[in-house]
Backbone bond lengths (Angstrom), bond angles and torsions (degrees), N, CA, C in turn:
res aa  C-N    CA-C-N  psi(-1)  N-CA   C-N-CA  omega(-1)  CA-C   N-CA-C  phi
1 X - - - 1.455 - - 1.529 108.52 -
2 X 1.582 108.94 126.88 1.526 101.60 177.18 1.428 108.30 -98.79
3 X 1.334 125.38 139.06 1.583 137.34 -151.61 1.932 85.93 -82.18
4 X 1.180 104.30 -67.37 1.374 116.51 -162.58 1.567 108.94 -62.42
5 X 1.110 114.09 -18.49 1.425 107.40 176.71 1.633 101.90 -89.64
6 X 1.664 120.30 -40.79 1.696 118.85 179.82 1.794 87.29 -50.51
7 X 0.673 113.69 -69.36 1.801 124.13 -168.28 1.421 108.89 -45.72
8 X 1.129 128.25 -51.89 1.505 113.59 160.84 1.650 121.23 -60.05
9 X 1.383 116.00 -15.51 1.516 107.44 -175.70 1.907 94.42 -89.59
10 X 1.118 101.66 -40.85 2.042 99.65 169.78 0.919 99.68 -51.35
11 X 1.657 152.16 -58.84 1.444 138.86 -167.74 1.242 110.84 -56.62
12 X 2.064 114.10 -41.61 1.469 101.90 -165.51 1.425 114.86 -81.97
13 X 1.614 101.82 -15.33 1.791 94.97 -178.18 1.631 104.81 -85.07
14 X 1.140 128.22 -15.89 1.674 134.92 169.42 1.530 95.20 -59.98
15 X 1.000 138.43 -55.69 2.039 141.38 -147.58 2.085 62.46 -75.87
16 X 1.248 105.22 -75.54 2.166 95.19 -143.20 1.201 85.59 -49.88
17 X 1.185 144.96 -24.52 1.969 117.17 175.24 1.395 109.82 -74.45
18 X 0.908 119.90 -12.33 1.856 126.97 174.95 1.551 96.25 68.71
19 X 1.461 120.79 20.02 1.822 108.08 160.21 1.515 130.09 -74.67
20 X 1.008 122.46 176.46 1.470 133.80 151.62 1.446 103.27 -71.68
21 X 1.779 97.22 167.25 1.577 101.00 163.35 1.189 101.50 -96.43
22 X 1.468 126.33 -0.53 1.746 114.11 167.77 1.292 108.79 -95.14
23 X 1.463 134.42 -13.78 1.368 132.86 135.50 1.579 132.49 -15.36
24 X 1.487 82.73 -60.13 2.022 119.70 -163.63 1.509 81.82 -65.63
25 X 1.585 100.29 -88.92 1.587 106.89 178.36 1.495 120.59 -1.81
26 X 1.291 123.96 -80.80 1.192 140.74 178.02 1.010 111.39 -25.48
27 X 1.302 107.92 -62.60 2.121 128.41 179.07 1.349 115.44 -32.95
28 X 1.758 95.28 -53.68 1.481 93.95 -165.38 1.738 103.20 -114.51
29 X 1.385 101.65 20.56 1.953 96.93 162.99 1.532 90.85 75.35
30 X 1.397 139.32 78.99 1.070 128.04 -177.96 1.833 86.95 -176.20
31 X 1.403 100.03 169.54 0.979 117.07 -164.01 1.500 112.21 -104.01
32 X 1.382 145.53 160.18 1.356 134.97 -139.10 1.830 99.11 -92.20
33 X 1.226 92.42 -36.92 1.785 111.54 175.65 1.789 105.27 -54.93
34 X 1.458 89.44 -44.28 1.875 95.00 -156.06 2.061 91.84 -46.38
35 X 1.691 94.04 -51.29 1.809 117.93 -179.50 1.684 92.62 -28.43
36 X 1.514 109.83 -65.05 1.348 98.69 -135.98 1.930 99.20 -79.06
37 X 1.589 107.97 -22.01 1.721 108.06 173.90 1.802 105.36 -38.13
38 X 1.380 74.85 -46.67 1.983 79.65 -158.36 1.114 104.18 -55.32
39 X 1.543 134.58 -40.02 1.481 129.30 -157.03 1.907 107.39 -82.37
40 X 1.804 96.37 -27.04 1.432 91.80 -164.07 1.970 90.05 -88.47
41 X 1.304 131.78 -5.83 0.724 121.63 157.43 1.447 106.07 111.38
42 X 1.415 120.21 -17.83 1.355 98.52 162.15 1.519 129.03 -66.50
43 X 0.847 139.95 -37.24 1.518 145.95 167.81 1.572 112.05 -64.35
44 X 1.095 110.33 152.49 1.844 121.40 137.06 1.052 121.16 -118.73
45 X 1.301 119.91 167.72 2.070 126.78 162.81 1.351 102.21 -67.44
46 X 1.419 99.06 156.18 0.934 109.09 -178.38 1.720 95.87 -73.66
47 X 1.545 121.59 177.65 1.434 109.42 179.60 1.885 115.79 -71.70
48 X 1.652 125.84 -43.85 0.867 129.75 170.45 1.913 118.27 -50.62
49 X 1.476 120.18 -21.30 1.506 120.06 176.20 1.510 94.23 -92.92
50 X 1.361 134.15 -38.21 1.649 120.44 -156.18 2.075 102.02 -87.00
51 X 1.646 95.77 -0.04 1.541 94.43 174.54 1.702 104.05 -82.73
52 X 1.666 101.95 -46.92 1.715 109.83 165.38 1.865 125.31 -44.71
53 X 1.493 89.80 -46.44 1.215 87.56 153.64 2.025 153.51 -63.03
54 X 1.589 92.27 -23.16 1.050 103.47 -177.61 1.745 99.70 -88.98
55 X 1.267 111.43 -47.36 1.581 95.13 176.83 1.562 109.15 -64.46
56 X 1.155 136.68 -35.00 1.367 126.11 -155.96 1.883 85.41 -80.61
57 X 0.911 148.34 -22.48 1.801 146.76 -176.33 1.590 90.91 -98.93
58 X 0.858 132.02 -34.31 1.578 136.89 158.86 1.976 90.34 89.68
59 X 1.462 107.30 37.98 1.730 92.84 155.87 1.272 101.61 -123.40
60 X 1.421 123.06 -151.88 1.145 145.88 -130.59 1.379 92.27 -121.04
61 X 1.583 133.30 157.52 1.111 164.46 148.28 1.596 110.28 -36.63
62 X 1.492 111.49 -72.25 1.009 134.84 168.77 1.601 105.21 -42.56
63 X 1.674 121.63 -66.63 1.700 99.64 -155.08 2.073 85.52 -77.01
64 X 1.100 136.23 -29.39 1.750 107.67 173.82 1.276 120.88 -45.67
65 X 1.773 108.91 -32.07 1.502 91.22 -175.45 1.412 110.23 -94.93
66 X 1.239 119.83 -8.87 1.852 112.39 167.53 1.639 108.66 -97.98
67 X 1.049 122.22 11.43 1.204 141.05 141.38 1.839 97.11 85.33
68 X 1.059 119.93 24.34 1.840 124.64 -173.15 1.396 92.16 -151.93
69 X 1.348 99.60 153.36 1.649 125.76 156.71 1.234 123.62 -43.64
70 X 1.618 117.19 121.77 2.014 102.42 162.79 1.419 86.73 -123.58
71 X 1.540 107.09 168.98 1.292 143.86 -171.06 1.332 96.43 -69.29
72 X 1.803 136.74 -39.29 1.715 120.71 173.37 1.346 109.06 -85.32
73 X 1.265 106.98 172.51 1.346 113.93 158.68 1.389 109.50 -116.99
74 X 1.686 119.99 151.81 1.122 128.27 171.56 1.537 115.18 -27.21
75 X 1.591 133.73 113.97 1.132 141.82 177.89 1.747 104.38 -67.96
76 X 1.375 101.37 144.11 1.787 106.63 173.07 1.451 119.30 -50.07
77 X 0.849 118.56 -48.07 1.518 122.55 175.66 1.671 117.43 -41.23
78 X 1.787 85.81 -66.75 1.521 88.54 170.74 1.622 132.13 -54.23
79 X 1.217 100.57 -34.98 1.436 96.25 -175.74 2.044 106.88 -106.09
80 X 1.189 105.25 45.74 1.721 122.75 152.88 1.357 92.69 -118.31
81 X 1.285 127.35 -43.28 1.159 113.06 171.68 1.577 121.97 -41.67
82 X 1.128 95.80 -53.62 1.763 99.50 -155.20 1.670 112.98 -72.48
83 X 1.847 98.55 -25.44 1.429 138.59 159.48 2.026 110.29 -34.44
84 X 1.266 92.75 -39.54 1.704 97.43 -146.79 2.044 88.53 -105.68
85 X 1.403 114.45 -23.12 1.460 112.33 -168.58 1.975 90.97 -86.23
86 X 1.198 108.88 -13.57 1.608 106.98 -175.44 1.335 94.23 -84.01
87 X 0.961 122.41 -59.56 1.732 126.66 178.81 1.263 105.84 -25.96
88 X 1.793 111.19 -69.57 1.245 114.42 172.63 1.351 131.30 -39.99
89 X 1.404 117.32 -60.68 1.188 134.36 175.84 1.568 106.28 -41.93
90 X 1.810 108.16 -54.61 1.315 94.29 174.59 1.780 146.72 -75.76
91 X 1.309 105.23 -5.03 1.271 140.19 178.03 1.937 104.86 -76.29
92 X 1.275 106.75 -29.74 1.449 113.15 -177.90 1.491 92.34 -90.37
93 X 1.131 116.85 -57.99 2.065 114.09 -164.18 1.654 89.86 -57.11
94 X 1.556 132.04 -23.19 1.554 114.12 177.69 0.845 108.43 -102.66
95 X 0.981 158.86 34.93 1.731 168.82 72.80 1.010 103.76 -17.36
96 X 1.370 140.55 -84.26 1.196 131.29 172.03 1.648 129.81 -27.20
97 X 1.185 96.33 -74.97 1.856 108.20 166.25 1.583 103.25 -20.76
98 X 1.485 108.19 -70.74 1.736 119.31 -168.84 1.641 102.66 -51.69
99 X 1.037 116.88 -51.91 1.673 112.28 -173.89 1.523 104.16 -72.97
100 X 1.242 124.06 -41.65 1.366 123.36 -177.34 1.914 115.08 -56.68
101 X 1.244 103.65 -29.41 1.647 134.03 178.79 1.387 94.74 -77.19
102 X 1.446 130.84 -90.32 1.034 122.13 -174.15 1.728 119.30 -53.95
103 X 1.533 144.79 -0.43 1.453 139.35 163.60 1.542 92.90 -75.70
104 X 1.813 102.21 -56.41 1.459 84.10 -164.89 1.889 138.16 -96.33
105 X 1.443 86.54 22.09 1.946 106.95 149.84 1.198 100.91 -79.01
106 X 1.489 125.76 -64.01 1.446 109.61 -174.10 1.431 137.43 -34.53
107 X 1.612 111.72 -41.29 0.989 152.18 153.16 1.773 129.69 -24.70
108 X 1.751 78.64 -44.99 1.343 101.06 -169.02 1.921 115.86 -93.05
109 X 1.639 93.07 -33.75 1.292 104.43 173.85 1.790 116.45 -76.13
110 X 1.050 102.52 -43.63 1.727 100.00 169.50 1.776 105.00 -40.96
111 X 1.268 94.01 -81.38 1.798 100.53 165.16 1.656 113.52 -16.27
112 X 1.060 151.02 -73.11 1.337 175.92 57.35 1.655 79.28 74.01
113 X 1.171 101.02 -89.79 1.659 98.41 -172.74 1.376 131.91 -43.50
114 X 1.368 104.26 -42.40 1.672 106.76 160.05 1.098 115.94 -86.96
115 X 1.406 140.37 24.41 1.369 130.00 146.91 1.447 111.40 -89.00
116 X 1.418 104.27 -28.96 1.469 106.08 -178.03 1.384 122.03 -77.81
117 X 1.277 117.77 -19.93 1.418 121.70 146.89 1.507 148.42 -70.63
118 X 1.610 93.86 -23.40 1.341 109.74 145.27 1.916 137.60 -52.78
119 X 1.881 94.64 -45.93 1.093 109.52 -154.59 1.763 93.02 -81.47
120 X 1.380 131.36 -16.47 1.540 155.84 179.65 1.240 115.47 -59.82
121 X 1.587 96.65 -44.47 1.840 113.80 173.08 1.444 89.37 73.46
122 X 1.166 139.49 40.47 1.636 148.11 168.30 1.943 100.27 -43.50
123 X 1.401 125.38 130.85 1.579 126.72 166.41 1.159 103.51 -54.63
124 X 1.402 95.93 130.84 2.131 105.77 160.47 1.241 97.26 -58.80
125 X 1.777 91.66 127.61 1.554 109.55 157.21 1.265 103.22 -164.23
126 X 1.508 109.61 174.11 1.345 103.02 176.23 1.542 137.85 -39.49
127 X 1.745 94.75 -43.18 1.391 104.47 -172.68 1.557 114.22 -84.88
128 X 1.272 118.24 -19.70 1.825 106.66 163.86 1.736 107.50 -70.99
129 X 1.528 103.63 -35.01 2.311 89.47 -175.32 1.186 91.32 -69.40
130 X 1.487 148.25 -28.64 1.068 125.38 -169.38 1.669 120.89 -69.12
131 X 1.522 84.75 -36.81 2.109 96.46 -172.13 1.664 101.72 -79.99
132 X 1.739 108.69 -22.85 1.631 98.06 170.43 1.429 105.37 -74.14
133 X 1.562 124.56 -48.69 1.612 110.15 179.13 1.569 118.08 -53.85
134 X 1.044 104.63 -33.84 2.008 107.73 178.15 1.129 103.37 -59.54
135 X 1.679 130.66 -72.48 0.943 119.69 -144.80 2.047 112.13 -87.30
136 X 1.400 105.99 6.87 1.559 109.03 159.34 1.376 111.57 -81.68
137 X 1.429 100.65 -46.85 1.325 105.70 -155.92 1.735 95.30 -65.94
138 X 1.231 132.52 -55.23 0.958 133.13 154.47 1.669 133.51 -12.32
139 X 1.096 99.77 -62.76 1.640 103.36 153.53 1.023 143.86 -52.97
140 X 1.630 124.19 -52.42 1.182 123.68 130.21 1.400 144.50 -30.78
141 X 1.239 96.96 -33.28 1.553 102.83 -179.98 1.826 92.22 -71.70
142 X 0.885 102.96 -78.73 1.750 120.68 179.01 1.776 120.58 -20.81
143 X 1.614 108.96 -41.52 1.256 114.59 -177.27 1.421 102.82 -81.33
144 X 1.661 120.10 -51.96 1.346 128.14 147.81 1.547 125.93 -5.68
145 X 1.262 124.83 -57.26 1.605 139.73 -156.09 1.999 84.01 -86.78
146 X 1.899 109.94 -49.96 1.056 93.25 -169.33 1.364 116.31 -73.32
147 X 0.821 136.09 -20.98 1.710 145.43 -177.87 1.569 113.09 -49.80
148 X 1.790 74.94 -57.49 1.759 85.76 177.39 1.431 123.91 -71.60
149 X 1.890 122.68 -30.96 1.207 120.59 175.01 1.473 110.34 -73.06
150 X 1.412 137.49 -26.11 1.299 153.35 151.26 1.762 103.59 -11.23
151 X 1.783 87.50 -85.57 1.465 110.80 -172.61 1.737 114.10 -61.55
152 X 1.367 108.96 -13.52 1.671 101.85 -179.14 1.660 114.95 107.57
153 X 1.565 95.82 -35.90 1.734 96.59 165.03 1.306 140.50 -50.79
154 X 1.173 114.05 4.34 1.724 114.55 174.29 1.978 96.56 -103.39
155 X 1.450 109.89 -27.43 1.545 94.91 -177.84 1.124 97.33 -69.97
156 X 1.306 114.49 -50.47 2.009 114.48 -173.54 1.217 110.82 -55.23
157 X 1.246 152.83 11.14 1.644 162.30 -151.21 1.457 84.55 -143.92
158 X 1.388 121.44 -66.71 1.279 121.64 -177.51 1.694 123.89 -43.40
159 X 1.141 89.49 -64.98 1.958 102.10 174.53 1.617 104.96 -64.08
160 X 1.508 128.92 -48.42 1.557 112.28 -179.35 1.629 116.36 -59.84
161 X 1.404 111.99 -21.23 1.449 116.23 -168.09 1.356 98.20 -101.39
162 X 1.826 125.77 9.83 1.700 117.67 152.90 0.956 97.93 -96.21
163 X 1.246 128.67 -51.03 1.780 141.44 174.49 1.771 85.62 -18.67
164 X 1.075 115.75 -107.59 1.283 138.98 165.94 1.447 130.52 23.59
165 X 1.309 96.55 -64.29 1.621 133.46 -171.06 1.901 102.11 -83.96
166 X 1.535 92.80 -43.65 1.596 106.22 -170.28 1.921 94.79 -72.18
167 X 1.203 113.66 -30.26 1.481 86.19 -175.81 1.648 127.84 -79.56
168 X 1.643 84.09 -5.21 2.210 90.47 -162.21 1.567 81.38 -79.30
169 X 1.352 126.45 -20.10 2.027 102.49 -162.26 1.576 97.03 -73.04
């Protein structure tokens, strides 16, 4: 797929609607910049906006991403299809969000907690270095897990360590 050519065919079907890209923007809940990435080609839509897009220009899926006109238009089938993998797609990015939210409250309350033990002036003893080492280490650990579930690295840890496991049986 060439980016800059999909992106020049978004500019040319934007001019035959006679909009702005702060028009466009608007349409699809996006920002006037997000418009202009797409056309110069660094960006794409996400898949759930470039389906909005294709009905609101009224073509096909297919000619945005080869970036020209064909003679069909996207068949129904196909595009429940493409309908139902965005769903998905989006159902996973809020999954994510929620766990990424809940590491890094956790995160946040340790923090919170060892300030508040700080701010107490609690006697050195064992049991405050211990609740100050917990509750950093804790945090760290926590912002850590989210970073990595964020970026995708805990599935890839996840799948090499079935990979893994699956070959000794």
């Amino acid at each position: 797929m060439d980016l800059v050519k999909t992106g020049a065919f978004l500019k040319e079907l934007r001019k035959e609607k006679n909009i702005t890209q702060e028009e466009l923007a608007e349409k699809m809940g996006v920002a006037r910049r997000t418009v202009s990435r797409w056309e110069t080609g660094a960006n794409m839509p996400d898949i759930d906006i470039l389906i909005d897009i294709s009905d609101f220009y009224g073509v096909g899926l297919r000619e945005i991403l080869d970036g020209e006109r064909k003679e069909k238009q996207m068949d129904k089938e196909m595009k429940e299809t493409v309908l139902k993998v965005a769903e998905y797609e989006n159902e996973g990015k809020k999954r994510t969000s929620i766990v990424v939210i809940v590491y890094l409250a956790l995160g946040i309350i340790s923090l919170l907690a060892n300030l508040v033990m700080k701010f107490m002036e609690m006697p050195d003893s064992f049991l405050t270095g211990f609740l100050d080492g917990i509750t950093v280490t804790t945090a760290l650990v926590a912002m850590a897990l989210g970073i990595a579930y964020a970026t995708g690295t805990l599935t890839k840890l996840y799948s090499f360590k079935k990979r893994l496991f699956n070959k000794k049986d």
